[in-house]
N, C-alpha and C positions, 0 to 999 in steps of 0.2 A: 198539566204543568210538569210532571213529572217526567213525561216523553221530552219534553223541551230539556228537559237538563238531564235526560240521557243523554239525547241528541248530540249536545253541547263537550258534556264529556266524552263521548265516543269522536267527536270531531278534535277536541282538545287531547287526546290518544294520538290520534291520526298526525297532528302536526307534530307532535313529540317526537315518533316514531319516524316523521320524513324529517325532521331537523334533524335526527339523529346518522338517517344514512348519509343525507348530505353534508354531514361532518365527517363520516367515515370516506366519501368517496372524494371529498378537498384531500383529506390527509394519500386516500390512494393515490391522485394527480398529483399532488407532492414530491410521492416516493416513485412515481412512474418517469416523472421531470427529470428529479436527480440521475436514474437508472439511465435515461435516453442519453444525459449529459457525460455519464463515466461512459458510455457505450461509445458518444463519441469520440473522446478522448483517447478512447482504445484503439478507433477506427483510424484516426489520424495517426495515431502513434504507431499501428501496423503500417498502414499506408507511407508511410515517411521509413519505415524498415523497409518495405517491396520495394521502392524507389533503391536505397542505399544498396542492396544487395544486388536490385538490378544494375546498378552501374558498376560493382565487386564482380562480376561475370562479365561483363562486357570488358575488365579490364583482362580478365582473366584468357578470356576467349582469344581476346588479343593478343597476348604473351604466348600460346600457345599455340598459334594458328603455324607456325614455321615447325615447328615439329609436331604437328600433329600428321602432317600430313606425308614429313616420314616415315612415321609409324606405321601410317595407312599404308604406304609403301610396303611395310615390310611385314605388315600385317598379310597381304595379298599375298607376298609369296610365301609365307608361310602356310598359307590354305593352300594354294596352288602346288605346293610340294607334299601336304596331306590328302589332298584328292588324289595325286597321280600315284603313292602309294597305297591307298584304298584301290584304288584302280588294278595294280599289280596283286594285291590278296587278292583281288574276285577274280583275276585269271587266273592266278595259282592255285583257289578252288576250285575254279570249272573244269580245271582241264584231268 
């Protein structure tokens, strides 16, 4: 008789102990819920900035497209007139 209500207590242990993680592990899916929830909130709320910005550059891009390519103009001869003076030191040292 006595094995019998070990038995019983070590079984009545056992469920104590899984109630107990299966209260712990509701409360984790709880807090893993809410996490996934702010996370997407976050996702949106990025994603709704990369949109806004990407259309602040494309306006951007836009406005600058006429003189950019001035620049680039003048950028080129700017190299073009550093190279042909580099050019001129490495004769003036070889020679």
């Amino acid at each position: 008789m006595s094995e019998l209500v070990e038995r019983l207590r070590t079984v009545r242990e056992k469920i104590i102990r899984i109630t107990e993680e299966r209260r712990l592990l509701r409360e984790r899916i709880a807090a893993l819920g809410a996490t996934e929830r702010e996370r997407i909130q976050q996702l949106d709320v990025l994603q709704a900035r990369v949109a806004e910005l990407e259309k602040e550059n494309e306006v951007l891009r836009a406005s600058r497209s006429p003189q950019a390519s001035t620049d680039t103009l003048g950028t080129k001869q700017r190299i073009d007139e550093l190279v042909n003076e580099i050019d001129r030191c490495l004769e003036l040292l070889n020679t």
